[in-house]
N, C-alpha and C positions, 0 to 999 in steps of 0.2 A: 570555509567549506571543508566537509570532510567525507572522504568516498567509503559509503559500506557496503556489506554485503548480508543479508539474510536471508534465512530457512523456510519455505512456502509452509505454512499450519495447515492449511485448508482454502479450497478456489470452492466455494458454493453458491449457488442461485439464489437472489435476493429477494424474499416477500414482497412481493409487489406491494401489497397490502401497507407492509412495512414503514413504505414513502410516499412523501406527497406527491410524486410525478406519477406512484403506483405504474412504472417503466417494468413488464414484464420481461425485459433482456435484459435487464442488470445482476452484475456477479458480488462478488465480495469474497478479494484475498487475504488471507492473515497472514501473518510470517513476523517472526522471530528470531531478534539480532542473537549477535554472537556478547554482547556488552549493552551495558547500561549507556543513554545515554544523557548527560547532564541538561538541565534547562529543557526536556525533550515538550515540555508541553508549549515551548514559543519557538519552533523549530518547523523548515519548511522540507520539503522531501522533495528531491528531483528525479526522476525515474528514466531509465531508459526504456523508451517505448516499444523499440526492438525483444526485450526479455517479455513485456508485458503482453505484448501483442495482443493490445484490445483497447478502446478507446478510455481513457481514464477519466472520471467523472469526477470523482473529488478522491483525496486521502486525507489519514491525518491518524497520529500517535497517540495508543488508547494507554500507552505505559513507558517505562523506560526502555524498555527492549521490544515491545512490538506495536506493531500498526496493519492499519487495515483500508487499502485500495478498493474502491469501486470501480467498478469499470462497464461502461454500455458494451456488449456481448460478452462470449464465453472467451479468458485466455487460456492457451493451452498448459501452462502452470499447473503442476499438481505435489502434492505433498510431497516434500525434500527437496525438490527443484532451490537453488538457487537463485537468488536476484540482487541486483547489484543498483545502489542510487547513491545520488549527494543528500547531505544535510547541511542544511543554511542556518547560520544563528541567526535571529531577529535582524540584529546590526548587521549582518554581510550583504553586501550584494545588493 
């Protein structure tokens, strides 16, 4: 496990249309680490729910350095905010 922290890209309202639940309160966070990070596409994300402040629905690593949280309603998160999670290798935990 290893604790990081990254940079909010953008907190926007998700196309309903988008998804197959077509859930007109869903968000989608972006944010971008400070580092690459290895193996990132078998790697799990722990968040603290406290920064997110909004029910989180799925995430997951669209790169080496960023990912992108859903979450059911609006979190108060907005561009440059901070946030702080673990990253699990496959094998930990």
């Amino acid at each position: 496990m290893k604790r990081v922290e990254a940079k909010v890209v953008e907190n926007r309202k998700e196309d309903p249309a988008s998804e197959p639940d077509r859930d007109p309160n869903t968000w989608l966070i972006e944010a971008k680490l400070d580092e690459d990070i290895l193996d990132w596409e078998s790697v799990r994300l722990d968040f603290r729910f406290s920064e997110i402040d909004a029910e989180i629905v799925e995430s997951s690593m669209s790169e080496a350095d960023r990912f992108t949280v859903r979450t059911h309603g609006k979190s108060p998160l907005q561009k440059g905010d901070v946030i702080h999670f673990d990253i699990w290798k496959q094998n930990e935990g």
